[in-house]
Residue frames relative to the residue before (quaternion, step in Angstrom):
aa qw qx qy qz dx dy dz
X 1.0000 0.0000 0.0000 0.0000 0.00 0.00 0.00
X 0.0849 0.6737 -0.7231 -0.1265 4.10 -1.07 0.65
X 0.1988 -0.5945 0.7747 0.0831 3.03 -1.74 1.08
X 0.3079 -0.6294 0.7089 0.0807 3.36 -1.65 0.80
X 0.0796 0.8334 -0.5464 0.0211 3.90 -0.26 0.92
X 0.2911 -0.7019 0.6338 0.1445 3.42 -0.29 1.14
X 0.1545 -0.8700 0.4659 -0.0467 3.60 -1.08 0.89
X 0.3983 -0.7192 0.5177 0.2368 3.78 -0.07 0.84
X 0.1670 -0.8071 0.4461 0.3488 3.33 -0.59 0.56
X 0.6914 0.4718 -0.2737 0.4738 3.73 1.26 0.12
X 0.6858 0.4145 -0.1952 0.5656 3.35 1.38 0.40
X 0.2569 -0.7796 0.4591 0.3397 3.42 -0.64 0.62
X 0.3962 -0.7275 0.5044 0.2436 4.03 -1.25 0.21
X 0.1793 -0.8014 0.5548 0.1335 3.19 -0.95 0.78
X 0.0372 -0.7233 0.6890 -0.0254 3.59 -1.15 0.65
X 0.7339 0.4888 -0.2865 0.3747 3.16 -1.85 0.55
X 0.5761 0.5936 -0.5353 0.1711 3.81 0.40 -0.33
X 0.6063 -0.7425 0.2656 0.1030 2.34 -1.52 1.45
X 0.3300 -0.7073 0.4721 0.4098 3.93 -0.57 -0.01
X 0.6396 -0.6066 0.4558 0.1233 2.85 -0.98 1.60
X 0.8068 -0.1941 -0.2432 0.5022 3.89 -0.79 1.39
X 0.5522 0.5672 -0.5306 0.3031 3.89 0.68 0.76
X 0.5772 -0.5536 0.4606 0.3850 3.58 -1.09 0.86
X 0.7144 0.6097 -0.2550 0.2300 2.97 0.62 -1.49
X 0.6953 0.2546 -0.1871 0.6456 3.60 1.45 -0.46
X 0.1930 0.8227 -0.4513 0.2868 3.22 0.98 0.61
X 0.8684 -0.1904 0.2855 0.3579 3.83 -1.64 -0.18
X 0.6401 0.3930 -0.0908 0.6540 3.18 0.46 -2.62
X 0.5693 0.5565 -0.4766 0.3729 4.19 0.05 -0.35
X 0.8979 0.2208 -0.1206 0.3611 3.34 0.46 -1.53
X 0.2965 0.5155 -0.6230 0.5082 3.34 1.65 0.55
X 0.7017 0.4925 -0.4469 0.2555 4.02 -0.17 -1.25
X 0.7023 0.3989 -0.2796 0.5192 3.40 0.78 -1.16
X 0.7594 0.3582 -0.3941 0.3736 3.90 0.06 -0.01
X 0.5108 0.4807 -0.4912 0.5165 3.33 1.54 0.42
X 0.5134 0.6129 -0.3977 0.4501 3.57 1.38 -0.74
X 0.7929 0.2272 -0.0917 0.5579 3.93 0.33 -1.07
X 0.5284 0.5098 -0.6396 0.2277 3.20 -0.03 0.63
X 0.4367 0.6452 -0.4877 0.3939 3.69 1.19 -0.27
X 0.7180 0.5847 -0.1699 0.3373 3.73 0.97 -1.20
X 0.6202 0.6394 -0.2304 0.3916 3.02 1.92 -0.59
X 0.3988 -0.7122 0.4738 0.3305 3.96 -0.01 1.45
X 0.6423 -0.4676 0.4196 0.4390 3.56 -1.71 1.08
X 0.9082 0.3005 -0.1937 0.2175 3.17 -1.67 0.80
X 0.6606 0.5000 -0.2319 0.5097 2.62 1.89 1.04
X 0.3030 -0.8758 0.3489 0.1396 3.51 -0.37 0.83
X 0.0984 -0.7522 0.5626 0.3286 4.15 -0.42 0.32
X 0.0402 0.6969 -0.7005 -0.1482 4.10 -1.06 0.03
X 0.3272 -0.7521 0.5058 0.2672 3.63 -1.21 0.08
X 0.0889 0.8390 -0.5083 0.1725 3.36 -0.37 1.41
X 0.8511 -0.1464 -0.1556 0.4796 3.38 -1.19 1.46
X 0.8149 -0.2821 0.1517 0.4830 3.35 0.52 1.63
X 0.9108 -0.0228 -0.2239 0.3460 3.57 0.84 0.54
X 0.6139 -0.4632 0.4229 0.4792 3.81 -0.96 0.18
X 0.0107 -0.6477 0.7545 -0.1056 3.14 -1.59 1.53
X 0.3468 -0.7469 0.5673 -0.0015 2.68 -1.55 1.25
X 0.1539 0.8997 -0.3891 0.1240 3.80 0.11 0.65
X 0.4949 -0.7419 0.3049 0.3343 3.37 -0.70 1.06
X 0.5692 -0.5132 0.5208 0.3760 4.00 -1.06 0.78
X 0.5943 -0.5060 0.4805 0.3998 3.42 -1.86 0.97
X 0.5861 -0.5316 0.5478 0.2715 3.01 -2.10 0.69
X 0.6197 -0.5478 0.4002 0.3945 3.78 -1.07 0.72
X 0.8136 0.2096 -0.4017 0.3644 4.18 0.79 -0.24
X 0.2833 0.6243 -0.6255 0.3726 3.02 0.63 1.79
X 0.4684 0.7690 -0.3432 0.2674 3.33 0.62 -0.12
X 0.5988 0.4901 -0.3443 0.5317 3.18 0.73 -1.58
X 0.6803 0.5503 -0.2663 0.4044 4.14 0.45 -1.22
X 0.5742 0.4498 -0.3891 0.5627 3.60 1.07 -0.70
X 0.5309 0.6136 -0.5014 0.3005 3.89 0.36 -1.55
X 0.5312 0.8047 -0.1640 0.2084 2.26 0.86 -2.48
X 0.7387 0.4892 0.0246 0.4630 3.18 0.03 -2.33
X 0.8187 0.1608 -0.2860 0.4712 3.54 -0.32 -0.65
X 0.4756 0.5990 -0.5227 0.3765 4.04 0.91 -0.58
X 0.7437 0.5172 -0.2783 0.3192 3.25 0.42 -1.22
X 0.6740 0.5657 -0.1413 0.4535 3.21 1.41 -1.50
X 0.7261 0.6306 -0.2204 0.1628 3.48 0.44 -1.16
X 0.6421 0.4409 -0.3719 0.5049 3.54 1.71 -0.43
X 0.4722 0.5950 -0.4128 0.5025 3.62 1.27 -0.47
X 0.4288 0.7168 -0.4905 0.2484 3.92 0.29 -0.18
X 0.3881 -0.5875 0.6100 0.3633 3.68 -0.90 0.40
X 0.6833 -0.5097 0.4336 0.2921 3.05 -1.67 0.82
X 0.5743 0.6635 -0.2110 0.4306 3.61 -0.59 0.69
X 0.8567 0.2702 0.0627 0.4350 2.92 0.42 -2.36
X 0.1580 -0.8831 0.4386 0.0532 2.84 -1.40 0.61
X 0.2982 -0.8660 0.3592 0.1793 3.92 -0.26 0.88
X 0.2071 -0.8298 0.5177 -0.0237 3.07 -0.91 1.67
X 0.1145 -0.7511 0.6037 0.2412 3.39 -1.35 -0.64
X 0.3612 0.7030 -0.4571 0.4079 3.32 2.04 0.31
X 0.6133 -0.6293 0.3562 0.3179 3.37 -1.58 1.19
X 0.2986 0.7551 -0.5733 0.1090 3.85 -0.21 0.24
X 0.4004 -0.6709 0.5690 0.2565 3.42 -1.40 1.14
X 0.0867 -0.7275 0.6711 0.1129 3.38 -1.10 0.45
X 0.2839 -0.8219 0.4917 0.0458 3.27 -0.31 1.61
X 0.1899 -0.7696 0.6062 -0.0646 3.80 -0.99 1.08
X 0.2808 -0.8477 0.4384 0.1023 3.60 0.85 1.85
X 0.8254 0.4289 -0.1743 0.3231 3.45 0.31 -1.31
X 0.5872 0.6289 -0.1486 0.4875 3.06 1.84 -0.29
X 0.3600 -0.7116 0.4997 0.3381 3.48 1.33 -1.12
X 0.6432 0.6736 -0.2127 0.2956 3.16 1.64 -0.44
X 0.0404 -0.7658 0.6414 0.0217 4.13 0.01 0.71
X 0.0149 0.8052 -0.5912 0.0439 4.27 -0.57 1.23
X 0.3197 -0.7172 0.5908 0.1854 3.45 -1.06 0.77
X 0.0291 -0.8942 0.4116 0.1735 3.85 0.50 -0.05
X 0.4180 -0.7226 0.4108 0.3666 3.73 0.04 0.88
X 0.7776 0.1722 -0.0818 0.5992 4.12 0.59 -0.66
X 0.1411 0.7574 -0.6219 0.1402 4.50 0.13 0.59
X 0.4358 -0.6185 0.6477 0.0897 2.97 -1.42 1.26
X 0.3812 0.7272 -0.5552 0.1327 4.11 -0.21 -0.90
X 0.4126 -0.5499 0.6394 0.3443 3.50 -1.92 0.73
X 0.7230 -0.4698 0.4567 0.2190 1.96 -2.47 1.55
X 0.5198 0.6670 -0.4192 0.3304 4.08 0.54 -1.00
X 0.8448 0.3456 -0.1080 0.3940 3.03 -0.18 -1.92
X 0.6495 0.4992 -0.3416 0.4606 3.08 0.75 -0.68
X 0.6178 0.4837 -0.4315 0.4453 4.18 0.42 -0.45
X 0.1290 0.6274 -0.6801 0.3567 3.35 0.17 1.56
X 0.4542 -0.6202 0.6246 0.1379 3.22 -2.35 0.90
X 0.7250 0.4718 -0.3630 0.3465 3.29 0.84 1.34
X 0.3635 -0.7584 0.2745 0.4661 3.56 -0.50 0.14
X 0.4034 0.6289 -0.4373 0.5005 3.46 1.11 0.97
X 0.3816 -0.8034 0.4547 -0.0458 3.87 -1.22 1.16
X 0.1937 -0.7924 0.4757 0.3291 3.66 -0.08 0.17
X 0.5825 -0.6039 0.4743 0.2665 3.46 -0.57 1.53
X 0.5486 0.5815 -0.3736 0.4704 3.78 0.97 -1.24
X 0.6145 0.5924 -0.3777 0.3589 4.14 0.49 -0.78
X 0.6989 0.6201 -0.2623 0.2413 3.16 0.70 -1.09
X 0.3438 -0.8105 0.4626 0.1045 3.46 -0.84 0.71
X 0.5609 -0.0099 0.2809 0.7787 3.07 1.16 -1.46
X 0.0336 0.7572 -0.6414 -0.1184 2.66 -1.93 0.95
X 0.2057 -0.8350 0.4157 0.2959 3.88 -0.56 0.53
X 0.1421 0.8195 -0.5430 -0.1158 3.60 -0.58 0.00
X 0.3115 -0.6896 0.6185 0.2117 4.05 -0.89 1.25
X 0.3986 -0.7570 0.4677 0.2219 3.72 -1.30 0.25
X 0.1161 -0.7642 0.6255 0.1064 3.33 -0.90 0.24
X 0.8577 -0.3501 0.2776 0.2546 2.96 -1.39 -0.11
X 0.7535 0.1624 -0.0762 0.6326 3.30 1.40 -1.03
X 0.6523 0.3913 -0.4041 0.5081 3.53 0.72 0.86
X 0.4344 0.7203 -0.4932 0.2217 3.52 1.17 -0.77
X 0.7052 0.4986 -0.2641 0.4294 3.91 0.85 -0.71
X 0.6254 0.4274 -0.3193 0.5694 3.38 0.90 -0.23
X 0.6450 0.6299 -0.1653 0.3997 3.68 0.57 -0.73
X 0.6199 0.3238 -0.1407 0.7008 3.27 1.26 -1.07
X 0.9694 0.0675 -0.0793 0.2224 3.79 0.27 -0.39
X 0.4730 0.5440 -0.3638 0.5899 3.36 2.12 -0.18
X 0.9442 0.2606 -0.1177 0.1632 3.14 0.69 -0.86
X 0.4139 0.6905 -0.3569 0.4739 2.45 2.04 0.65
X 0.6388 0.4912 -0.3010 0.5100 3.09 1.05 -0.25
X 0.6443 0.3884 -0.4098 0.5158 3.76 0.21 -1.10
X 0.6428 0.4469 -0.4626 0.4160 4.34 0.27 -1.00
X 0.6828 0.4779 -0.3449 0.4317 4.08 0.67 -0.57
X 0.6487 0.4259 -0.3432 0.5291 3.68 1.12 -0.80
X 0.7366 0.4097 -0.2798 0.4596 3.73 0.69 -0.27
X 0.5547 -0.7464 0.3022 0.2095 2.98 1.42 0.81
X 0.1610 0.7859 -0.4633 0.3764 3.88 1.20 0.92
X 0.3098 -0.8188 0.4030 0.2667 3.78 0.03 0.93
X 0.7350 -0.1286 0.0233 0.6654 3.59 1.26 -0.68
X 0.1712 -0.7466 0.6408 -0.0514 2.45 -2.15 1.23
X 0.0538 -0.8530 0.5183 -0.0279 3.32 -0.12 1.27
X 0.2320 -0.7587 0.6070 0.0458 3.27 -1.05 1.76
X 0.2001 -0.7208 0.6625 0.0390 3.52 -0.57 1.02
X 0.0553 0.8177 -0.5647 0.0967 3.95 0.06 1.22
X 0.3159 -0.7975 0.5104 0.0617 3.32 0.11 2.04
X 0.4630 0.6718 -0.3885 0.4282 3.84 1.03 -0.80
X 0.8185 0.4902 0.1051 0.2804 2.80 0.43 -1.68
X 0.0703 -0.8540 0.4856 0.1731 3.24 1.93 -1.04
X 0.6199 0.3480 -0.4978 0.4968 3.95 0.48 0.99
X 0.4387 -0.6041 0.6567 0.1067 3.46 -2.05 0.91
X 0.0492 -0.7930 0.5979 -0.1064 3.58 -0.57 1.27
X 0.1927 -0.6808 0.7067 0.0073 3.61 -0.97 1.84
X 0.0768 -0.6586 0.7428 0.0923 3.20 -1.27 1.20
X 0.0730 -0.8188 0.5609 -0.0978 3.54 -0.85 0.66
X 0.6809 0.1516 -0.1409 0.7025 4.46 -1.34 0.58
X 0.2909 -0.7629 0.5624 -0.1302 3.45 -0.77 1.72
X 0.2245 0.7979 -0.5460 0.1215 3.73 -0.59 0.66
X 0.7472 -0.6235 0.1047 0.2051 2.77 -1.79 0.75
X 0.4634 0.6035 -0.2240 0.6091 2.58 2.87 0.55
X 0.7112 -0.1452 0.2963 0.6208 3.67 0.61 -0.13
X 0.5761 -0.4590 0.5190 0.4336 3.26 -1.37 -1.67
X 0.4356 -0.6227 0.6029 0.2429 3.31 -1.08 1.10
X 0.8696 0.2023 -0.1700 0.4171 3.82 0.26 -0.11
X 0.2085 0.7273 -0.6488 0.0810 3.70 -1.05 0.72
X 0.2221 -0.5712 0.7785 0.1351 3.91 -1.20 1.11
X 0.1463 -0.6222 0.7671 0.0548 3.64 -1.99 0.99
X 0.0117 0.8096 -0.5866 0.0178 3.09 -0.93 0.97
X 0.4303 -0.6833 0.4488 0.3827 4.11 -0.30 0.39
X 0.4654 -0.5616 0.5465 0.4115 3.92 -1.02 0.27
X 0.6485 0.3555 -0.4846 0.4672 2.91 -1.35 1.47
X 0.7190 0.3582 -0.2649 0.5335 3.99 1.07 -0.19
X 0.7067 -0.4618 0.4748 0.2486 3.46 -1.60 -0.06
X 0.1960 0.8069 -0.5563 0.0316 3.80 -0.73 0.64
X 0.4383 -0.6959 0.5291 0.2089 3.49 -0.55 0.93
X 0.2187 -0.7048 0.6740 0.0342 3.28 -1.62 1.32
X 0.4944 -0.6312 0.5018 0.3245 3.66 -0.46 1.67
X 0.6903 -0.2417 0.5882 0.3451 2.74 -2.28 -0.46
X 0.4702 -0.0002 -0.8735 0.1261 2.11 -1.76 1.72
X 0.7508 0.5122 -0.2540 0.3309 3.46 1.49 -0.26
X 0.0278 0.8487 -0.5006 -0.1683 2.84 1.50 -0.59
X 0.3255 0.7768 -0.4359 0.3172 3.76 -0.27 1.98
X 0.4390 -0.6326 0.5787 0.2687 3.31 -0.91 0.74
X 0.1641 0.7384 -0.6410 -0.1304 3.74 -1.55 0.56
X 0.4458 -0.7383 0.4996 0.0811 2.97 -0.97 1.35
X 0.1559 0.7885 -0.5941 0.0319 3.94 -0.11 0.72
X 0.1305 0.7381 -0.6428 0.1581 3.88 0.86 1.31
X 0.7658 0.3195 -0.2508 0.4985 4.21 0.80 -0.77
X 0.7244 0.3835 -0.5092 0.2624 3.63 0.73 0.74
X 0.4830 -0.6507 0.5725 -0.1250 3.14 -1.69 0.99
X 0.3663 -0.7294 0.5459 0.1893 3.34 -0.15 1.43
């Protein structure tokens, strides 16, 4: 299959939705076809699968970085045994959900994760981070807080650059998360158990 996807460069694109009780456009469907088009996708662009369909969305801007560095220095000796903290592009796929995420900062064991595909078991994950932008900021703040709490992800930190505040979601349920501390950039915000950590975001800068 080639798809040609014209792309906004301030908006994400959606493609694919699915028909609605057929296998055939089903889950296992839109993993095939976004492994099919992702060759098609111009540099600097990501697909994930969210509320029933392939999105296409531009990759963080380069002065997010310092904040990621930032982010995982701080984070990385607190890790559960095992795990390991990345910022490499990998889909972590959430079957029961419909859900396929790329997370910009993902905690996840080294084990589970050493699979021959380019698909993840959501179940790995420890922590996820994700910063906003412009064409994700709506999913981030609300698809995915919820589907990362119903799949049962211990923390999720939303780093909402728009916004210039750091949000711990934390104690998973079958709603979201029962717990989240907001703090503005430039203060302190505790990372629960499994990490049980201070982050320190006095040098980051939207």
């Amino acid at each position: 299959m080639t798809a040609m996807v014209e792309i906004p460069r301030e908006t994400a694109s959606s493609i694919s939705p699915p028909v609605p009780g057929s296998d055939e456009f089903g889950f296992d469907k839109m993993r095939r076809d976004l492994e099919q088009i992702n060759a098609a996708f111009p540099d600097g662009y990501r697909g994930e699968i969210i509320r029933g369909r392939i999105v296409v969305s531009p990759w963080s801007k380069g002065k997010y970085r310092p904040m990621m560095r930032s982010f995982v220095r701080q984070v990385t000796p607190h890790a559960p045994e095992g795990h390991e903290v990345d910022t490499a592009s990998f889909l972590f796929v959430f079957p029961s959900h419909s859900r396929g995420f790329g997370p910009d900062i993902h905690v996840s064991d080294a084990e589970l994760t050493d699979v021959d595909s380019i698909y993840l078991p959501g179940e790995a994950l420890s922590l996820v981070g994700e910063l906003t932008s412009k064409s994700t900021a709506d999913f981030d703040r609300l698809d995915k807080v919820e589907v990362y709490g119903k799949a049962g992800v211990p923390v999720y930190v939303l780093v909402d650059v728009l916004n210039e505040t750091v949000t711990v979601y934390s104690s998973p349920a079958e709603g979201g998360y029962r717990r989240h501390t907001l703090v503005k950039f430039g203060d302190k915000v505790q990372i629960p158990a499994p990490f049980d950590c201070e982050l320190d975001t006095a040098d980051w800068q939207a």
